[in-house]
Each structure stands twice: as structure tokens, then as C-alpha cells.
LODOPA-391805 format. One record per residue (C-alpha): residue number from 1; x, y, z; residue in three letters. Coordinates in steps of 0.05 Angstrom, whole numbers, plus 32768, in hexadecimal, padded with zeros to 4 digits. Example, Ala and Ser with C-alpha at 12.3 -4.5 7.8 and 13.67 -1.06 7.14 Angstrom:
! LODOPA-391805
(pt 1, (80F6, 7FA6, 809C), "ALA")
(pt 2, (8111, 7FEB, 808F), "SER")
//
This chain:
! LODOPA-391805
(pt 1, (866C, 8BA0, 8602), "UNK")
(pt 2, (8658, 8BDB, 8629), "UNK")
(pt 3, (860A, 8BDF, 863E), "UNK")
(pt 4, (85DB, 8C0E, 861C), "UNK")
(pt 5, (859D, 8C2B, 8637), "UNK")
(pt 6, (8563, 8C08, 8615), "UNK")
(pt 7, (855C, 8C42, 85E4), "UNK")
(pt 8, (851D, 8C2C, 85A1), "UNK")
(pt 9, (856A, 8C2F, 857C), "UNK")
(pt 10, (8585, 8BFC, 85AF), "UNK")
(pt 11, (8545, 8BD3, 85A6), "UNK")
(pt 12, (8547, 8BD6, 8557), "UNK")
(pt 13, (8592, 8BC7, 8568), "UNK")
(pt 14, (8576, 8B89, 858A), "UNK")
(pt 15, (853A, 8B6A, 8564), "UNK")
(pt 16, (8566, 8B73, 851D), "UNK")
(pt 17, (85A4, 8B4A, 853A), "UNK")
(pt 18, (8570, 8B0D, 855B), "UNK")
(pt 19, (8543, 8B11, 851A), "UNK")
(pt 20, (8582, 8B11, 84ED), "UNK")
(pt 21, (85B0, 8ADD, 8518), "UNK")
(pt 22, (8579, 8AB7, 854F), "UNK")
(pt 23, (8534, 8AAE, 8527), "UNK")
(pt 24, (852B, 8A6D, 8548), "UNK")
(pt 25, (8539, 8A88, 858E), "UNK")
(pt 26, (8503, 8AC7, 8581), "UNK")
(pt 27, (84D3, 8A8F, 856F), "UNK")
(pt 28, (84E0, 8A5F, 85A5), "UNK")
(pt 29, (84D0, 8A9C, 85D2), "UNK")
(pt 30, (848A, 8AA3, 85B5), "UNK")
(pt 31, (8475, 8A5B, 85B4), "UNK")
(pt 32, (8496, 8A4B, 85FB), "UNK")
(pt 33, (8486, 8A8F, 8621), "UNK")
(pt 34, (8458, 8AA9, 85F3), "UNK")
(pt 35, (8428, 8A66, 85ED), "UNK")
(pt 36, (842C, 8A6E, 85AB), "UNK")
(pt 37, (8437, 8A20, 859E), "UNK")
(pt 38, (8426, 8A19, 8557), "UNK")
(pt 39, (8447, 8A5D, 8542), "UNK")
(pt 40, (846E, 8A56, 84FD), "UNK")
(pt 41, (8494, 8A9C, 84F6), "UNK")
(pt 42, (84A6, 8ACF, 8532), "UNK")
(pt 43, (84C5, 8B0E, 8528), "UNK")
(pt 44, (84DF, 8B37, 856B), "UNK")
(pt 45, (84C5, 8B7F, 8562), "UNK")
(pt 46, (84DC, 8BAE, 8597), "UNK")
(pt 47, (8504, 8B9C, 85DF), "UNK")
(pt 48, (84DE, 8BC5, 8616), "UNK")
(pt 49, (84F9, 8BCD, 8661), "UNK")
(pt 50, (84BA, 8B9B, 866E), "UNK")
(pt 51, (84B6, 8B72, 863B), "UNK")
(pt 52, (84C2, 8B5D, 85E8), "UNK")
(pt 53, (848C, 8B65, 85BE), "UNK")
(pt 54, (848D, 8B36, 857B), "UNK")
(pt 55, (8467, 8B24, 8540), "UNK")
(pt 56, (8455, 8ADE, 8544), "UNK")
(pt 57, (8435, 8AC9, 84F8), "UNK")
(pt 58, (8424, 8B0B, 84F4), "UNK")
(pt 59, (83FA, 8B20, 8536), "UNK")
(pt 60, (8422, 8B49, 856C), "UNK")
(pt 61, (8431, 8B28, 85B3), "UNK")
(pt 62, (8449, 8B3E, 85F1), "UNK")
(pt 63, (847A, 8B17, 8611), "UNK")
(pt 64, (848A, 8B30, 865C), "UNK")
(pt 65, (84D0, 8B27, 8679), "UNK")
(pt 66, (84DC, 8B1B, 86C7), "UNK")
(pt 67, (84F7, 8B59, 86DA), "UNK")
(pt 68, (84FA, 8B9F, 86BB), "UNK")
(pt 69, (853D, 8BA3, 868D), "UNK")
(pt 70, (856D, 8BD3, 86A1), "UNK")
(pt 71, (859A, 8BD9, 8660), "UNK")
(pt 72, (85AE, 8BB2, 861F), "UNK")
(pt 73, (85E0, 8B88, 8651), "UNK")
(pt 74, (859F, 8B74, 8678), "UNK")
(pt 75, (857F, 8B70, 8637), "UNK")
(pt 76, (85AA, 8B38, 8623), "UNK")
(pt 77, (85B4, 8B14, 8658), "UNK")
(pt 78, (856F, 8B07, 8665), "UNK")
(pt 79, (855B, 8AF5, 861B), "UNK")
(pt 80, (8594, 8AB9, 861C), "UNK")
(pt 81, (8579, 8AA9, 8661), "UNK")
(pt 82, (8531, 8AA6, 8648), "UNK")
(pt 83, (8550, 8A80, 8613), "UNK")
(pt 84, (857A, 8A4A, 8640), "UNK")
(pt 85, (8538, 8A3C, 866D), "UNK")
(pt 86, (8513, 8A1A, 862C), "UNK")
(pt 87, (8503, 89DD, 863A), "UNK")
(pt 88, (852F, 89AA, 860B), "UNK")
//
């Protein structure tokens, strides 16, 4: 798959396939990186060179990433890292 810029469309491209096919892993962000421990539901908004923002049970949150995200590549990369560094 070739890389996109991190266009809003690439972003909406992004949240709709981890809401639709990786709700666990978008809420697993929020209660491990987000503190969110007790969160229920987390839905991931928008993907931002800097960070995601979500919903988590309905209030917004920030979630920062390590480095600045070049592209969609980057983009993905980094979520399934983020993902593989949970604990368990």
C-alpha cells in the first residue's frame, strides 16, 4: 500500500477502518495512554501529525504520539506499535 499524506480524508480513512475493524485496540489506547482506566466505549476521531484525538464515553481526549507522523505508512505503523507495547 502506497503512503498517503495525512490528508482530514486520510484521517476519516483511518478512524472509520479502526472503529469498524479494531474498537478494542482504539479503547485500549485511551485507558492505557490516555489514563482513562475505567473507560467503557472509545471512539478514534481524527489522526493528526501529533497526535489522535478520541471520544472516550463521550468526552474528547488527546492522545500524543512520540514523534510527528509523516504519512498514513507512519500512521500505521505507529498505531500497531502503540498497540504491541500494551502491557499483557
Amino acid at each position: 500500500m502506497a503512503a498517503d499524506p495525512l490528508t482530514p480524508e486520510v484521517s476519516d480513512r483511518i478512524c472509520r477502518h479502526m472503529n469498524q475493524d479494531h474498537g478494542e485496540a482504539v479503547l485500549s489506547y485511551a485507558r492505557h495512554y490516555g489514563g482513562a482506566t475505567a473507560a467503557s466505549q472509545a471512539t478514534l476521531e481524527r489522526i493528526e501529525p501529533e497526535a489522535m484525538q478520541l471520544a472516550v464515553d463521550g468526552q474528547p481526549m488527546t492522545i500524543r504520539f512520540d514523534h510527528r507522523l509523516s504519512d498514513s505508512e507512519d500512521a500505521h505503523r505507529t498505531l500497531v506499535a502503540m498497540l504491541r507495547a500494551l502491557p499483557g
